[in-house]
C-alpha positions in Angstrom: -32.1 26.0 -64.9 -31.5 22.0 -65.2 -29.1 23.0 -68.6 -27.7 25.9 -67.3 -25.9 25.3 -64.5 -23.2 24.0 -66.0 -22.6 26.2 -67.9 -22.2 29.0 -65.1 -20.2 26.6 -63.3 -17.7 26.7 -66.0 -18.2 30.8 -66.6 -17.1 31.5 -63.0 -13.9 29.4 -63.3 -12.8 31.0 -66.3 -13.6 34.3 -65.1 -11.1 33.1 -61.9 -8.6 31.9 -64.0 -8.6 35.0 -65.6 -8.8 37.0 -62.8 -5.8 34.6 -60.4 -2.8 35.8 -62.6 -3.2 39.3 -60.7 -3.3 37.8 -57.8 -0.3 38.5 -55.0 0.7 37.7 -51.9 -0.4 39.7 -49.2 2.6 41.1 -46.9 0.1 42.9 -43.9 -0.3 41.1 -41.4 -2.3 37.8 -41.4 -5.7 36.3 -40.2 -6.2 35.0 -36.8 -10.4 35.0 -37.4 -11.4 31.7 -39.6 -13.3 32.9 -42.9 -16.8 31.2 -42.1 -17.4 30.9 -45.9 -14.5 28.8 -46.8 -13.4 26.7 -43.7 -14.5 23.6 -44.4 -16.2 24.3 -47.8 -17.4 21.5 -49.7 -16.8 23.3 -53.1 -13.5 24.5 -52.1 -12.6 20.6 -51.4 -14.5 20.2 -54.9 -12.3 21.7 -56.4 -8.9 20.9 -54.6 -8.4 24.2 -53.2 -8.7 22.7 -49.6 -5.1 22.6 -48.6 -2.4 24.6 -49.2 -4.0 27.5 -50.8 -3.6 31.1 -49.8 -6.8 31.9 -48.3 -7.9 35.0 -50.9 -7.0 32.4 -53.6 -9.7 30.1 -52.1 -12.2 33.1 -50.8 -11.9 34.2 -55.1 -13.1 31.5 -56.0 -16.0 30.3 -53.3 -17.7 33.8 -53.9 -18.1 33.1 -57.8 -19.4 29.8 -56.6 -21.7 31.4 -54.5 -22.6 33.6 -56.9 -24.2 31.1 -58.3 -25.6 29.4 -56.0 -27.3 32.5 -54.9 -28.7 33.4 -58.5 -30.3 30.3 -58.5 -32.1 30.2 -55.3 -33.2 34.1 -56.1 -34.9 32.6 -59.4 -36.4 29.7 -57.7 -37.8 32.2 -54.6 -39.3 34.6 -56.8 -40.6 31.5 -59.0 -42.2 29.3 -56.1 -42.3 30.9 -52.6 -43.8 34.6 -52.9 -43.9 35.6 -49.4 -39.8 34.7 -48.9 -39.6 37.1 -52.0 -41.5 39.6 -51.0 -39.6 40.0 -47.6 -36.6 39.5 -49.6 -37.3 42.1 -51.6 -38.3 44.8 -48.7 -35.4 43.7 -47.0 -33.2 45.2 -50.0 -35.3 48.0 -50.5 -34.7 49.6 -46.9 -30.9 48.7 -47.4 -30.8 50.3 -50.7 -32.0 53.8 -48.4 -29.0 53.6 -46.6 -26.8 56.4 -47.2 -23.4 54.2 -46.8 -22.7 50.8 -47.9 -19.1 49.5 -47.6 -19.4 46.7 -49.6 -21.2 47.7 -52.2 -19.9 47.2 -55.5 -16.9 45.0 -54.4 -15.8 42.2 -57.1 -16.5 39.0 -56.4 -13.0 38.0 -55.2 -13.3 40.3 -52.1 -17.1 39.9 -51.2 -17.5 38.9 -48.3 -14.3 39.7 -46.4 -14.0 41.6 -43.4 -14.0 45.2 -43.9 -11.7 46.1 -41.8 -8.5 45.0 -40.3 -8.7 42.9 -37.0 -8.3 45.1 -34.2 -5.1 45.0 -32.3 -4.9 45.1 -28.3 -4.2 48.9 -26.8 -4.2 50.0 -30.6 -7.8 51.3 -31.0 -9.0 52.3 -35.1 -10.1 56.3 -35.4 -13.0 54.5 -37.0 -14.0 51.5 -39.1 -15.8 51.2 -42.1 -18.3 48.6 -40.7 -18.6 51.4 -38.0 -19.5 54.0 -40.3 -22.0 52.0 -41.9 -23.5 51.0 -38.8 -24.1 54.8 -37.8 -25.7 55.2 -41.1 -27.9 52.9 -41.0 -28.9 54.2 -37.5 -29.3 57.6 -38.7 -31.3 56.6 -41.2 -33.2 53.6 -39.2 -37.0 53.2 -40.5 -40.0 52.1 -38.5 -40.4 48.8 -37.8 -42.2 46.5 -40.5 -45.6 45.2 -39.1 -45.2 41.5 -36.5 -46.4 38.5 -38.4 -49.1 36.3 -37.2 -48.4 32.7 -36.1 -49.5 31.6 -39.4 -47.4 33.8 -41.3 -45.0 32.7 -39.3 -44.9 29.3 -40.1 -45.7 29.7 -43.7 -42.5 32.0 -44.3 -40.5 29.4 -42.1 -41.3 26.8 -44.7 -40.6 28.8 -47.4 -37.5 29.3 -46.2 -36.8 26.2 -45.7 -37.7 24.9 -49.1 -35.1 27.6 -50.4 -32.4 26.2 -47.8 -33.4 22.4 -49.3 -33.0 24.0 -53.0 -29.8 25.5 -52.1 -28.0 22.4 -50.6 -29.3 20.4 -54.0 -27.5 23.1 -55.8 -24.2 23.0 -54.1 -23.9 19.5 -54.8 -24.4 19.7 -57.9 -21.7 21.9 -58.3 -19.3 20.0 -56.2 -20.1 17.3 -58.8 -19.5 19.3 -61.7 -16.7 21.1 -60.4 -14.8 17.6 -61.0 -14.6 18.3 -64.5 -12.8 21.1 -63.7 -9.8 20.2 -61.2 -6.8 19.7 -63.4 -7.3 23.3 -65.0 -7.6 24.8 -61.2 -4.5 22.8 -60.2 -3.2 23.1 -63.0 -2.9 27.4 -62.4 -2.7 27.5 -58.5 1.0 24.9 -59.8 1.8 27.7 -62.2 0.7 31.3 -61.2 0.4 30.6 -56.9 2.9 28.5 -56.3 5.7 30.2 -57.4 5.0 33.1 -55.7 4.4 31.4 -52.2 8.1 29.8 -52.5 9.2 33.2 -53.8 8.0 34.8 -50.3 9.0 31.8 -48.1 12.5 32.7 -49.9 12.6 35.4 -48.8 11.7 35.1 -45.2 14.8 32.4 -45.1 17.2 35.2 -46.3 15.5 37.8 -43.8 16.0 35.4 -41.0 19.5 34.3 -42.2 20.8 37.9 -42.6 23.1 39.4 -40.4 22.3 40.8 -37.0 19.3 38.9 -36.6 19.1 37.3 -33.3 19.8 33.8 -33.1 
């Protein structure tokens, strides 16, 4: 692992280079909740995308990070702390049962987002996706797995904090190596996002300059 993670480090932000020429501005309506994985993000400020970057730009790119951040950990659980991977691994096992998953099999630029739109006052959904997958997993619930003793307890709590421990070690190391990579990443956000956020802010000037328009 000590050679290789630079080497995914600099995988993912090719692959989001390649992937943030097809990205667009969004014209729906926007977000009032704060994303929880990329407010305040040390690997977003890492990398400069910390200001003035659409947020699916920045939410792109802190999932690939993430990616591999969570490989890692994965690798180093099923390596050193076998009872976090075994409850780990049960854990996916009943969620693979599930009849309905609506995120599953999402690319990594749109893991993690909501899956539905926020809700708007008097305006109530026929149904949601995270609603349907909440009946489904009801329908299919399973019996409870057996209580752990105190001592199992205590054991799994330090397991998982050794993988929380192993996971903050990792992200700074990326936020280090992710220096290498700024001018590239600023570099496109100037060249393919940029552009098309003064394109859109054009346009709302001529929409609110037109004719008729209240004033």
């Amino acid at each position: 692992m000590e050679g290789s993670i630079e080497a995914r480090v600099s995988h993912e932000v090719d692959s989001w280079l390649r992937w943030l020429p097809r990205w667009r501005p969004g014209t729906h309506r926007g977000r009032v909740r704060l994303c929880q994985k990329c407010f305040g993000s040390p690997i977003l400020a890492a990398a400069g995308l910390d200001v003035d970057v659409p947020h699916p730009v920045q939410h792109a790119f802190s999932m690939r990070m993430k990616g591999v951040i969570d490989d890692a950990v994965d690798d180093y659980t099923a390596r050193n702390l076998p009872m976090l991977h075994r409850e780990i691994r049960l854990a996916e096992e009943r969620k693979a049962r599930r009849p309905y998953r609506a995120g599953e099999g999402l690319d990594p630029e749109f893991r993690g987002l909501d899956l539905d739109p926020e809700p708007v006052p008097d305006q109530p959904f026929l149904f949601t996706l995270s609603g349907l997958e909440a009946a489904a997993a009801a329908e299919s619930a399973e019996p409870a797995p057996r209580p752990f003793t105190p001592e199992e307890k205590e054991a799994l709590r330090e397991e998982v904090r050794l993988a929380d421990e192993f996971a903050k070690q990792l992200g700074r190391r990326i936020c280090v190596e992710l220096a290498q990579h700024r001018y590239r990443i600023s570099n496109a956000v100037e060249r393919l996002v940029e552009p098309q956020v003064a394109d859109l802010l054009a346009d709302l000037d001529r929409e609110l300059d037109a004719p008729g328009w209240p004033g």
